[in-house]
C-alpha positions as CSV (number, residue, x, y, z in Angstrom):
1,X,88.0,-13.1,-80.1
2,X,85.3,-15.5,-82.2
3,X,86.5,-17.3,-85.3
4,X,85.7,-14.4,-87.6
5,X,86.9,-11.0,-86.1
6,X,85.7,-9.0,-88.5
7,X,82.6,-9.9,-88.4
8,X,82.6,-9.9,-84.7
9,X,83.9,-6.6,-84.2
10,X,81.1,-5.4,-86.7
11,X,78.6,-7.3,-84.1
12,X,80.0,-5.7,-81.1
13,X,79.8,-2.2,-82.7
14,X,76.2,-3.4,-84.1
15,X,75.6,-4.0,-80.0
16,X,77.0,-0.8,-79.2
17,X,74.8,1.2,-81.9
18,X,71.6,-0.7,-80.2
19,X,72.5,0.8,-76.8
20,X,72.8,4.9,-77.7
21,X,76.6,4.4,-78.9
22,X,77.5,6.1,-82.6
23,X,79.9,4.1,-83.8
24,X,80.3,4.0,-87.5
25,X,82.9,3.1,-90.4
26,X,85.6,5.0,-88.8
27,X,85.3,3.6,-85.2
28,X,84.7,0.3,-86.6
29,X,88.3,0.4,-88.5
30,X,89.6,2.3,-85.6
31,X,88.4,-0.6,-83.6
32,X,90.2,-3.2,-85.7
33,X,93.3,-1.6,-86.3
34,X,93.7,-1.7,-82.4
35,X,92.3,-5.4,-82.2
36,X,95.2,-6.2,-84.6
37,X,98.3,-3.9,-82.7
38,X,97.1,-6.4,-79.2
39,X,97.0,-9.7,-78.5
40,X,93.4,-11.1,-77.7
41,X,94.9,-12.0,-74.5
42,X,94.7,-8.5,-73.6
43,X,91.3,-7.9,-73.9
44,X,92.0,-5.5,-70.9
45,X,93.9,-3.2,-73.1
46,X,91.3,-3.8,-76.0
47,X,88.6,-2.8,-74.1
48,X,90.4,0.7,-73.0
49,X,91.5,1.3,-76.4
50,X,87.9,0.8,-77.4
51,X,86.5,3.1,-74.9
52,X,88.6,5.6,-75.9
53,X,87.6,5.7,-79.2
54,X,83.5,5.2,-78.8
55,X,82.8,6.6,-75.9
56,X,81.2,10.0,-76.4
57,X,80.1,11.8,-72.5
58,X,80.4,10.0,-69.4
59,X,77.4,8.0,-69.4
60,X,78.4,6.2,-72.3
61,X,82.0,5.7,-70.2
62,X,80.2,4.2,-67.3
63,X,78.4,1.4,-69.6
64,X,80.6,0.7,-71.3
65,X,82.5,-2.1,-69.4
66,X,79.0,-3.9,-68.6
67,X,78.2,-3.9,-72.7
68,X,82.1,-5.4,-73.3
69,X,81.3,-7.7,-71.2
70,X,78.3,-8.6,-72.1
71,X,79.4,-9.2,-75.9
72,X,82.4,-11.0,-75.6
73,X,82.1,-13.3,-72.6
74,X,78.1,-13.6,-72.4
């Protein structure tokens, strides 16, 4: 994770919102409370834990991963 989480987890759900995603103040806490539970070294189990909590059909489950990636290892 950058320097300033907070503001970097309001960037990645600012990235999300530009693709389709609705992610608002609840995801975004949701989002950091599971940021702080795990270890930036398990980004893996970030990521799923974020999925599960923004991901609203199956289309938006498919991109997902690519839009993760995207963000936070450009």
């Amino acid at each position: 994770m950058q320097a300033r989480p907070l503001e970097a987890i309001a960037g990645f759900a600012a990235h999300l919102r530009e693709h389709g995603y609705r992610v608002g103040v609840p995801e975004q806490q949701a989002m950091l409370q599971a940021a702080l539970a795990l270890r930036v070294e398990q980004h893996e189990l970030v990521q799923a834990c974020w999925r599960s909590l923004v991901c609203g059909g199956a289309g938006e489950w498919r991109r997902f991963p690519e839009l993760f990636t995207d963000y936070w290892f450009p």
